[in-house]
C-alpha positions as CSV (number, residue, x, y, z in Angstrom):
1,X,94.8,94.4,89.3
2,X,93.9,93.4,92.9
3,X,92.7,89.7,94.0
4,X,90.7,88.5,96.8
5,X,90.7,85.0,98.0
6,X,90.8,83.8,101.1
7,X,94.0,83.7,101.4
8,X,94.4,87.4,101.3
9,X,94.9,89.2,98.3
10,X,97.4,89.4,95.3
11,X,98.5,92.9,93.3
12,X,99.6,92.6,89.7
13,X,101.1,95.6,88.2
14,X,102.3,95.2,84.5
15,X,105.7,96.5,84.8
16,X,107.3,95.1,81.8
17,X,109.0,98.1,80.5
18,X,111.0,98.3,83.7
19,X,113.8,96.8,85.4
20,X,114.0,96.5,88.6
21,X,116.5,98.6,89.8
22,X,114.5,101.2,88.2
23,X,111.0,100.3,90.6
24,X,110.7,101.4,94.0
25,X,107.6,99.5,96.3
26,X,106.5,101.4,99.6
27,X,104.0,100.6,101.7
28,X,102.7,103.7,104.0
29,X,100.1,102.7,106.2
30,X,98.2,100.9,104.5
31,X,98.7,102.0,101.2
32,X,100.9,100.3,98.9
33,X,102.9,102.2,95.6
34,X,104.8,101.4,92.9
35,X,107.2,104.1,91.4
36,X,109.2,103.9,88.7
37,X,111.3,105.7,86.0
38,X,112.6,104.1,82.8
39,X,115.2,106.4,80.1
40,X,116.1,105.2,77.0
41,X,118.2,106.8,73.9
42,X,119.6,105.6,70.7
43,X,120.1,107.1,67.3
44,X,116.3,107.4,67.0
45,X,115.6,109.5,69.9
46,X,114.9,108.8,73.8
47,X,112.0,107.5,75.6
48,X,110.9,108.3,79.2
49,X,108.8,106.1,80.9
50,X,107.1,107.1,84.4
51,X,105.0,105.0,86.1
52,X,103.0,105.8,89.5
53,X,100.3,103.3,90.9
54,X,98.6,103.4,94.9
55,X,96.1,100.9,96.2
56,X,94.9,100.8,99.6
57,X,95.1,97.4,101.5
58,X,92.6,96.2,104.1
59,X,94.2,96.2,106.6
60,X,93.2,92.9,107.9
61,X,94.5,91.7,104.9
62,X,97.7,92.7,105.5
63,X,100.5,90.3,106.5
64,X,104.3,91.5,107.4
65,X,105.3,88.3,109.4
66,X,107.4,87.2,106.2
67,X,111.3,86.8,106.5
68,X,113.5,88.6,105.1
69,X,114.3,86.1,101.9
70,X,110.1,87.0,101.3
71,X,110.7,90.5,102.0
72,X,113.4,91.4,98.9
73,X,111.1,89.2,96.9
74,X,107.8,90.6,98.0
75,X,108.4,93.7,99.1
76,X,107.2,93.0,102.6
77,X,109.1,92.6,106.2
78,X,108.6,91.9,109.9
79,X,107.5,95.4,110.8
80,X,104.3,97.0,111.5
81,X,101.4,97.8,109.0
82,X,101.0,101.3,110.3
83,X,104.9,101.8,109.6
84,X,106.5,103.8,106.6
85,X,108.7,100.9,104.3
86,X,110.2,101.6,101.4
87,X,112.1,99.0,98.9
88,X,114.1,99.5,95.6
């Protein structure tokens, strides 16, 4: 889910079934992704979880002047919106 304000905006993924060494965020231009890959097995069987989500991001609304403490917990740094970033 995406919100406006004018503030700038907020994403909300649901990305309970994940942990976070198991979610990568990327932002590419000015679209921002969410990958991830959750496996499971027991007695029972396995489970295999995918997930893929992409939004595109005005890009006035875009802000990377964070530090890094925001960056590992927003996903965001001090470089360019037109650059390729990548976090796990």
């Amino acid at each position: 889910m995406i919100s406006l304000s004018d503030e700038g905006f907020s994403v909300t993924w649901d990305v309970s079934s994940y942990k976070p060494d198991e979610l990568k965020l990327r932002l590419d231009g000015d679209v921002l992704s969410i990958e991830g890959e959750h496996k499971e097995e027991n007695e029972q069987g396995s489970v295999h979880l995918r997930l893929q989500r992409s939004i595109r991001i005005p890009v006035d609304q875009i802000d990377l002047s964070s530090d890094d403490e925001n960056k590992r917990k927003e996903g965001f740094g001090s470089e360019s919106a037109t650059s390729n970033r990548q976090w796990t």
